[in-house]
C-alpha positions as CSV (number, residue, x, y, z in Angstrom):
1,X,0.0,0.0,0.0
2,X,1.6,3.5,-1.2
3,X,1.3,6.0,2.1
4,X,0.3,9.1,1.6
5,X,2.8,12.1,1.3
6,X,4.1,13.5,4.4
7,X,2.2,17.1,5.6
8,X,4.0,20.3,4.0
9,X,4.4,23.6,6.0
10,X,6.1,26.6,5.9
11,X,7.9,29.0,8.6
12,X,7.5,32.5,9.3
13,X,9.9,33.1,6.1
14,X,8.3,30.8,3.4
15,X,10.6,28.3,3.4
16,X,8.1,25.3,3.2
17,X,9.3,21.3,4.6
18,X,7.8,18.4,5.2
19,X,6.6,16.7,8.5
20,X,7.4,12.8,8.4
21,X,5.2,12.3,11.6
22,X,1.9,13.8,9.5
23,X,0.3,12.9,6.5
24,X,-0.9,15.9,4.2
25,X,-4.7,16.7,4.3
26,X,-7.2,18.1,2.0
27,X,-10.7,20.1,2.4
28,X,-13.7,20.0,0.9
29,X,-16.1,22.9,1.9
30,X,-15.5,23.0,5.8
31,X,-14.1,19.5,6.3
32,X,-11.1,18.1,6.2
33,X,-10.5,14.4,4.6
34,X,-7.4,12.0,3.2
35,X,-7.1,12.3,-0.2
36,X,-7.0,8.9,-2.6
37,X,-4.3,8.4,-3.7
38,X,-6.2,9.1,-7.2
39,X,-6.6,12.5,-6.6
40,X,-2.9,13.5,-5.9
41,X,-0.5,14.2,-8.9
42,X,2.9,15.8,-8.9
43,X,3.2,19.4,-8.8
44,X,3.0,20.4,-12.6
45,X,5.5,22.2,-13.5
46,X,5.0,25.9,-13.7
47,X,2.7,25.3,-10.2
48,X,3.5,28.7,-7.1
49,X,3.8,27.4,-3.8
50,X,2.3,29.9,-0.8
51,X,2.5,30.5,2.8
52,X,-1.2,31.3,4.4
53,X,-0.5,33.6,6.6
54,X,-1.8,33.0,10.1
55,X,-3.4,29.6,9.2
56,X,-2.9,26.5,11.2
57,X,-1.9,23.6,9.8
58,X,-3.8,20.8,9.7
59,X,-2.6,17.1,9.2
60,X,-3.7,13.6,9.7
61,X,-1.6,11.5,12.9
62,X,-1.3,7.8,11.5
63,X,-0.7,6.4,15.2
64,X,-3.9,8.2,16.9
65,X,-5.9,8.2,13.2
66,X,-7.3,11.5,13.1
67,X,-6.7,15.0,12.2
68,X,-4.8,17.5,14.0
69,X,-3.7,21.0,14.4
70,X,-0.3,21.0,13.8
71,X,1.1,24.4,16.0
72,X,4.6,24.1,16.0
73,X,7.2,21.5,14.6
74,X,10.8,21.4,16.8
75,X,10.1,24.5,18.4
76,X,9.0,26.7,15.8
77,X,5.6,28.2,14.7
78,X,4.5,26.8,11.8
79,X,2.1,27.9,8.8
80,X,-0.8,26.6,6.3
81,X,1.1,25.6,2.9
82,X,-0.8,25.6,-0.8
83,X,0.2,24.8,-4.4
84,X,-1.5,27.5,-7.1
85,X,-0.9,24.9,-9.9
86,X,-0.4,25.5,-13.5
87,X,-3.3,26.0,-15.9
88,X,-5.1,23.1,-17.4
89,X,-5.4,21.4,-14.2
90,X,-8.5,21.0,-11.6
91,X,-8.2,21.3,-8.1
92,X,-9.6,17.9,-5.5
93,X,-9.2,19.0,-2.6
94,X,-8.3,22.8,-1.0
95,X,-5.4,23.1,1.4
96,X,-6.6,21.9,5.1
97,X,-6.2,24.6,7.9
98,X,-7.7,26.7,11.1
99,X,-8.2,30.3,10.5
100,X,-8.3,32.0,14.0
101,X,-10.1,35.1,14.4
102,X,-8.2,38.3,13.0
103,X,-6.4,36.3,10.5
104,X,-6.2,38.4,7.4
105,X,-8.4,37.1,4.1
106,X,-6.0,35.3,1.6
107,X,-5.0,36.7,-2.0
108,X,-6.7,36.2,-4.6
109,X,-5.3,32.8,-5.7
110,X,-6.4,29.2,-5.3
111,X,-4.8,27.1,-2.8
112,X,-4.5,23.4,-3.0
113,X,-3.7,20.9,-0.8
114,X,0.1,20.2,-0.7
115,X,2.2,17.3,0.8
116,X,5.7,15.6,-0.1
117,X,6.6,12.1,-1.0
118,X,9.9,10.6,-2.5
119,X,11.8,13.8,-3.2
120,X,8.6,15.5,-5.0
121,X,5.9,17.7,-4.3
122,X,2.6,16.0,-4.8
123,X,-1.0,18.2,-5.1
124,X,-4.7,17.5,-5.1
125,X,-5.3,17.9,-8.4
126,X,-6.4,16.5,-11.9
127,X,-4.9,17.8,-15.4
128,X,-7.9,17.9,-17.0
129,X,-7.0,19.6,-20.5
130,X,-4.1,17.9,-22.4
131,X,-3.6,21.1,-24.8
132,X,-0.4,22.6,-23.7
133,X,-0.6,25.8,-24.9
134,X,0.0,27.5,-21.3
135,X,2.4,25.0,-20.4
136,X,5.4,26.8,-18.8
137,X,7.7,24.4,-20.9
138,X,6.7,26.2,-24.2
139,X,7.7,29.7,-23.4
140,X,11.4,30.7,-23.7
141,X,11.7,34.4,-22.1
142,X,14.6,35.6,-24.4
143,X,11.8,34.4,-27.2
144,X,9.0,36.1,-25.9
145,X,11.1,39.7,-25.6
146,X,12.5,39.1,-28.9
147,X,9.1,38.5,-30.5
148,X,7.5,41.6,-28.3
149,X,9.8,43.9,-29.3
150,X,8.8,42.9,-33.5
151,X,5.1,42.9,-32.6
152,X,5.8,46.6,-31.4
153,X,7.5,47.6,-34.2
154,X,4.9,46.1,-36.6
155,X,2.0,47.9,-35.3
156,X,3.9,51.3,-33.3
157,X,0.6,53.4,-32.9
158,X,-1.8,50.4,-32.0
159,X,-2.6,51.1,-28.2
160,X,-4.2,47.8,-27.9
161,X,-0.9,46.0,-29.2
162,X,1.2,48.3,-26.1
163,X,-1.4,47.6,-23.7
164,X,-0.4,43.1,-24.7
165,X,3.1,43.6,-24.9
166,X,3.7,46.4,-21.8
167,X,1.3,45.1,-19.6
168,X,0.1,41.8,-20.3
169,X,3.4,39.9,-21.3
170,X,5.7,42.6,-19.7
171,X,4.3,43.2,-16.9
172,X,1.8,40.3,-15.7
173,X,3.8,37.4,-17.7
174,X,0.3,36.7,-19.2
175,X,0.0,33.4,-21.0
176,X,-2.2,34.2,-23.5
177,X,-0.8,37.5,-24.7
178,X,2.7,35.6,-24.6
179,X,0.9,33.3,-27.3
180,X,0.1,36.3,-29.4
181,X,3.3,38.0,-29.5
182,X,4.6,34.2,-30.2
183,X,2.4,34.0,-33.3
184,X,0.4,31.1,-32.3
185,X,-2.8,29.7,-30.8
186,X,-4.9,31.6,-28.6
187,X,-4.6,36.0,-28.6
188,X,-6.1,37.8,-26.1
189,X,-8.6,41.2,-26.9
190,X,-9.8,42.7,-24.0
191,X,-12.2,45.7,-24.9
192,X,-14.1,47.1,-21.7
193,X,-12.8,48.5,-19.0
194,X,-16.3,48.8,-17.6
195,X,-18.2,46.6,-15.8
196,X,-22.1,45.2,-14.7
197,X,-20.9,42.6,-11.8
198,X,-19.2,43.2,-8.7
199,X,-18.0,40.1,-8.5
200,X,-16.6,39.2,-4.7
201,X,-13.4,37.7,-6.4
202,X,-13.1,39.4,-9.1
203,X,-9.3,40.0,-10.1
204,X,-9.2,43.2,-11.8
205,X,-10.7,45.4,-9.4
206,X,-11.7,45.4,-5.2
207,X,-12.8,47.8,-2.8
208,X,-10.1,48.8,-0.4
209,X,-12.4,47.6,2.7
210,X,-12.3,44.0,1.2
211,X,-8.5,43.9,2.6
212,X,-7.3,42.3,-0.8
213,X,-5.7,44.0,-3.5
214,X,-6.7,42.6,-7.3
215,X,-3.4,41.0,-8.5
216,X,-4.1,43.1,-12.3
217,X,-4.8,46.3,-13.5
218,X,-8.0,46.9,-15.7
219,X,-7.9,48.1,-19.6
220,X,-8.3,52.0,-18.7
221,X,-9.5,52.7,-22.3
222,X,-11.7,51.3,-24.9
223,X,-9.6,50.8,-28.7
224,X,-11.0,51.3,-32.1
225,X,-12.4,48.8,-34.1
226,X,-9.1,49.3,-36.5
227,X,-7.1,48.9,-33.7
228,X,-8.9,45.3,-32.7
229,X,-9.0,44.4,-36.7
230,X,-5.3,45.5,-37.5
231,X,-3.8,42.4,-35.5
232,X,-7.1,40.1,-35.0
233,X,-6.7,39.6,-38.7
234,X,-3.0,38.5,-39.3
235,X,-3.2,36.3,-36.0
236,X,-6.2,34.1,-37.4
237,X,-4.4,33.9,-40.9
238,X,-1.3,32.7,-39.9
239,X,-1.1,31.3,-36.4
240,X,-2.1,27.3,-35.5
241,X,-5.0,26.6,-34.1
242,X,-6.1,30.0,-34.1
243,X,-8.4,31.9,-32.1
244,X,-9.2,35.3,-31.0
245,X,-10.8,36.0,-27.8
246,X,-12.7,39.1,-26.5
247,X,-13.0,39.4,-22.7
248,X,-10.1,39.3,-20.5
249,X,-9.0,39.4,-17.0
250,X,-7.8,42.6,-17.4
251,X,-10.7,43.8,-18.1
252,X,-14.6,44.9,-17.0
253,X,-17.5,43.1,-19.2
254,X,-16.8,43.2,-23.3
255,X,-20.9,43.3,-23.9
256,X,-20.7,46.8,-22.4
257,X,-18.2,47.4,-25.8
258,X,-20.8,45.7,-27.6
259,X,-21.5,48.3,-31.0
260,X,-17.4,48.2,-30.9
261,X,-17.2,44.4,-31.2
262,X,-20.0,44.0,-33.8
263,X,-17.9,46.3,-35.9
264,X,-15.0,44.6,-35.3
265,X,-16.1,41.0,-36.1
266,X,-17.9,42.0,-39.3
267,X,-14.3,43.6,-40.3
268,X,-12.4,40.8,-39.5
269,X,-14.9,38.5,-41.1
270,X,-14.8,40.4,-44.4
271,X,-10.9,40.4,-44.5
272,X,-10.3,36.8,-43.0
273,X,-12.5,33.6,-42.7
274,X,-10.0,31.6,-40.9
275,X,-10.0,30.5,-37.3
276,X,-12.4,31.0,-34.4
277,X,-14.0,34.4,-33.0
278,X,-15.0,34.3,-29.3
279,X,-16.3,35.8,-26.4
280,X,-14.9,35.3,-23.1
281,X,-17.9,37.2,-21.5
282,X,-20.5,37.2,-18.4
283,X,-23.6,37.0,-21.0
284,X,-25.5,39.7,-19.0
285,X,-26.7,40.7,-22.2
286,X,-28.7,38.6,-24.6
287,X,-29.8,41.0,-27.1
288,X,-26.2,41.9,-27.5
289,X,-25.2,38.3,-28.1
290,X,-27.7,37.8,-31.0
291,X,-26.1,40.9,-32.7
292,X,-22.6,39.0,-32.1
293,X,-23.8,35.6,-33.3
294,X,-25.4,37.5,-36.6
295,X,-22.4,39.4,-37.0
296,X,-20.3,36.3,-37.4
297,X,-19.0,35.2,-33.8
298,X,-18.1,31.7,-33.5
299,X,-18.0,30.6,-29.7
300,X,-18.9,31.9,-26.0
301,X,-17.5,31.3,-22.8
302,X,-19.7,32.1,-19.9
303,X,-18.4,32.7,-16.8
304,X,-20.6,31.0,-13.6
305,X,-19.8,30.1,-10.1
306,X,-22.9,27.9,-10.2
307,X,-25.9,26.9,-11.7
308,X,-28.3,28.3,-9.2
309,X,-29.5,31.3,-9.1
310,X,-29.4,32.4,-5.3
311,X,-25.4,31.3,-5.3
312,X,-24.4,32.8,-8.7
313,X,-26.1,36.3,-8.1
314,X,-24.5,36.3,-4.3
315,X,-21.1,35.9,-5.8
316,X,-21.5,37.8,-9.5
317,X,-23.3,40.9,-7.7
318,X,-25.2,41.5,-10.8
319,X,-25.9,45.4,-11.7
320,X,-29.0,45.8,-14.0
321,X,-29.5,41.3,-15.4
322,X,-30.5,38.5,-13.9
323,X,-29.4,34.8,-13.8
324,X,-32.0,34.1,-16.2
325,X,-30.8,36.5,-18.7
326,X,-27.1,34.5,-18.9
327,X,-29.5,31.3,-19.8
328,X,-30.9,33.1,-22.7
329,X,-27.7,34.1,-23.7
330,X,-26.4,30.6,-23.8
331,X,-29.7,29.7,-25.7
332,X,-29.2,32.4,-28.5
333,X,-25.9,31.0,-28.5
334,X,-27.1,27.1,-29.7
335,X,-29.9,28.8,-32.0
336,X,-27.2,29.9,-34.2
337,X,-25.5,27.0,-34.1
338,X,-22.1,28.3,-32.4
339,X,-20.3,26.8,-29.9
340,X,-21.3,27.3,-26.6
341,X,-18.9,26.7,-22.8
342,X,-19.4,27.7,-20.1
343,X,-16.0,28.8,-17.4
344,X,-17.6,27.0,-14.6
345,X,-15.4,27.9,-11.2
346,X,-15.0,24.7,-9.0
347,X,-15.2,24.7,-5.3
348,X,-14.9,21.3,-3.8
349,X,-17.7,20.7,-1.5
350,X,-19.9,22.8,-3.4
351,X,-19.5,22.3,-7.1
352,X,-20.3,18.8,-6.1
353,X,-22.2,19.1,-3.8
354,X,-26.0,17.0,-4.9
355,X,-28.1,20.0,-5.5
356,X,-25.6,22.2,-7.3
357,X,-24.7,19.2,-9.6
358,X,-28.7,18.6,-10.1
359,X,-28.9,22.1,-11.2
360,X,-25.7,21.7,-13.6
361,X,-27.3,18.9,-15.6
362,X,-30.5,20.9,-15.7
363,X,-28.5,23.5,-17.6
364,X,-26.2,21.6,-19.7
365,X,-29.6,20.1,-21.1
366,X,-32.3,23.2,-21.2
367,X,-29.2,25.4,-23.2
368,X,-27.4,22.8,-24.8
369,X,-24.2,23.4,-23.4
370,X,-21.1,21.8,-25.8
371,X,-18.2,22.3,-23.4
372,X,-17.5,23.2,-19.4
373,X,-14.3,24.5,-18.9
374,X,-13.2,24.0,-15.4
375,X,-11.7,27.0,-13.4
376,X,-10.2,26.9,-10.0
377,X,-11.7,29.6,-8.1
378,X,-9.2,32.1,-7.0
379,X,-10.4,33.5,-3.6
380,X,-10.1,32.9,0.1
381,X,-12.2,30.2,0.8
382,X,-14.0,30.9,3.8
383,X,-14.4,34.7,2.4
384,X,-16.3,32.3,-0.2
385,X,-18.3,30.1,2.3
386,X,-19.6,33.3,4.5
387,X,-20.6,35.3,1.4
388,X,-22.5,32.3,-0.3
389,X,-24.1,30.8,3.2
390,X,-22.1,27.4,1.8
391,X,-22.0,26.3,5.8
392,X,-25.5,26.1,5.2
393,X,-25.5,23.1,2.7
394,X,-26.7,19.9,4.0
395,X,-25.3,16.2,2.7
396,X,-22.7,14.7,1.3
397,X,-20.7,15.9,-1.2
398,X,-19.9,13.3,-4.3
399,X,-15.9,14.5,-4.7
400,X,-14.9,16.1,-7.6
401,X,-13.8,13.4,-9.5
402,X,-16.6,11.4,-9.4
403,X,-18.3,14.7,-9.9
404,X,-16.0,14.6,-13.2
405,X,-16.7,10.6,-13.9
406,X,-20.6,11.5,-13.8
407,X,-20.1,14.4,-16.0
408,X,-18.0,11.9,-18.9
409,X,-20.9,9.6,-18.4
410,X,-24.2,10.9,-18.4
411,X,-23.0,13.6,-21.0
412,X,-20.7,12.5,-23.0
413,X,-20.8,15.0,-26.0
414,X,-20.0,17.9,-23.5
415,X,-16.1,18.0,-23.9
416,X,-14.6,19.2,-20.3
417,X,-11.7,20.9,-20.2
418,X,-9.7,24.1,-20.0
419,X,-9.1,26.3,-23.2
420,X,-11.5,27.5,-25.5
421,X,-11.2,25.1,-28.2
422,X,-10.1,25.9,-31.9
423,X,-11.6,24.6,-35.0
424,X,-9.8,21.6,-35.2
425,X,-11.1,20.6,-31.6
426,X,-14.9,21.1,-31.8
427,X,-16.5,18.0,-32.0
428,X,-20.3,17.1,-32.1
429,X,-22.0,20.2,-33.1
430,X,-19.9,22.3,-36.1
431,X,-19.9,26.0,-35.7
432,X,-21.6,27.3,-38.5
433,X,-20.2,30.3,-39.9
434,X,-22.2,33.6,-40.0
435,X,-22.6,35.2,-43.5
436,X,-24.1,38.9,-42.2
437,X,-20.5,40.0,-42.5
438,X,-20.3,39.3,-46.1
């Protein structure tokens, strides 16, 4: 029988080490379990490690069979230890700690349970997306200046094309806009630096009374349709797998750019009928996604925390739609025949809990859904499980793999994964090209 990896910690400086007399824990929701041994991976490369500050450890004793707070190790205080792993993977199970009271919230990352076996860092996790286009492997930095400094040079007055290079790849290391300036795969087009949520979470922007600071900066202008066409259109014609994506994390809500992005994709689509047009978005706005989806876009990605409407307006903070008008928009989506995800932020011991997976399946079939992206939800967990009343649930959770297994199962032309897919990789229902642009 393979034992499970020893308990990781860190000091008061961040240097994290194993405890041999521990085994590592996991969390779902509020409680703390022993992950199978199914559920644990090695860290993927390209993976952060974090201290949580303030937290207490806690572990599973083998000799008294039980969990413990874990205080001190040798003499020394001792801290809560997480993985933020690499893209394309899914968390199991959340790092297991005590928060006492006065404890500040964590950042805005997600934090996996962590342990140590055999000379290797092992996680919680599940790669669920084999593409590897964010894979830390495929990004050489000399490269990536090299290739910035031509993109600049090939389009010097385009502010949308500074905004990549200096801020997105220069400043943030962002994967996707590292892909444009690369020439391949997925490019980035954020739009709006407006906004119709207030999401709790949301990464781009926080009230200073929520003690956490957004880790980016938001688009502070709105470009030109030229400025979107000029290098939308040679990045579809020439990269791989191309696709071009409006709605970013740097961003507020693209459908509030709406007029700008229906100019843009009938441009585009008159100059270029390669590759695939998306929207990254939080389709608040239906009427505006009918105008896209005549216009000529291909796909949508809808962002959801859950399929119910109590917890996805507690944590989107909606200003002016409802939780029914994101359905419609993911209807108008399938009535045109375009490919429709949705970026479906996981929480273990809620995403899989019984009545938010019943809700799921309701959805996947009255919209029907092609693909669910997963998304580890970057907040502090318990900030989470106050502001959504999660203590609240009742049952037992089905684990997020099974939760996964039951998803391959009873629907198994939904593709799950990560990226928003390209031409080449949407299966089952063909996106139908629009021909209002011509």
């Amino acid at each position: 029988m393979i034992e499970l990896p020893f308990l990781v910690v860190s000091d008061a400086e961040g240097h994290l080490f194993e405890i041999p007399e521990y085994r590592m824990a996991g969390m779902t929701l509020n409680t703390p379990v022993l992950p199978e041994e199914e559920a644990l991976i090695p860290l993927p490369h390209g993976s952060d490690l974090f201290l949580l500050p303030e937290r207490v450890p806690l572990g599973y004793d083998p000799r008294r069979r039980e969990f413990v707070e874990v205080r001190e190790y040798q003499g020394e205080r001792v801290y809560a230890a997480a993985a933020f792993m690499a893209p394309a993977h899914v968390q199991i199970y959340r790092s297991a700690y005590r928060t006492p009271p006065g404890a500040p919230r964590l950042s805005l990352h997600n934090f996996t349970a962590l342990g140590w076996r055999e000379g290797h860092f092992y996680v919680a996790g599940h790669r669920i997306d084999p593409d590897m286009r964010q894979d830390l492997a495929f990004f050489n930095r000399y490269m990536i200046e090299q290739e910035s400094r031509r993109v600049l040079r090939r389009f010097p007055r385009n502010r949308l094309v500074r905004h990549l290079v200096e801020n997105c790849v220069r400043r943030y290391s962002c994967p996707a806009a590292r892909n444009f300036v690369l020439g391949r795969w997925e490019c980035p087009i954020p739009v709006s630096p407006g906004c119709n949520a207030a999401c709790v979470g949301c990464i781009s922007e926080q009230p200073a009374e929520t003690g956490v600071r957004s880790p980016q900066e938001r688009l502070s202008f709105i470009p030109t349709v030229e400025e979107i066409v000029e290098f939308t259109v040679p990045h579809l014609q020439q990269a791989p797998r191309a696709v071009v994506s409006f709605g970013q994390g740097c961003e507020g809500e693209p459908l509030l750019a709406g007029d700008i992005i229906e100019e843009a994709i009938r441009e585009i689509r008159r100059r270029t009928d390669r590759g695939i047009i998306n929207l990254n978005t939080n389709a608040s706005r239906p009427e505006v996604v009918e105008r896209l989806c005549r216009a000529g876009l291909d796909s949508i990605r809808v962002s959801m925390n859950s399929a119910q409407k109590f917890y996805y307006e507690a944590y989107y903070r909606p200003r002016h739609y409802s939780f029914e008008d994101v359905l419609e928009s993911l209807r108008i989506v399938r009535q045109y025949r375009r490919w429709s995800s949705i970026n479906y932020f996981v929480f273990p011991g809620f995403t899989d809990h019984p009545h938010e997976i019943a809700a799921l399946e309701r959805l996947i079939t009255g919209v029907g859904l092609n693909m669910i992206q997963t998304r580890n939800l970057n907040i502090d967990p318990e900030w989470y499980i106050e502001e959504l009343r999660l203590s609240e649930l009742t049952g037992q959770a089905l684990g997020i793999l099974s939760w996964l297994n039951r998803l391959r199962q009873r629907f198994p032309e939904v593709k799950l994964g990560y990226f928003n897919p390209p031409a080449e990789a949407m299966s089952g229902t063909a996106v139908v090209k629009s021909d209002a642009a011509d």
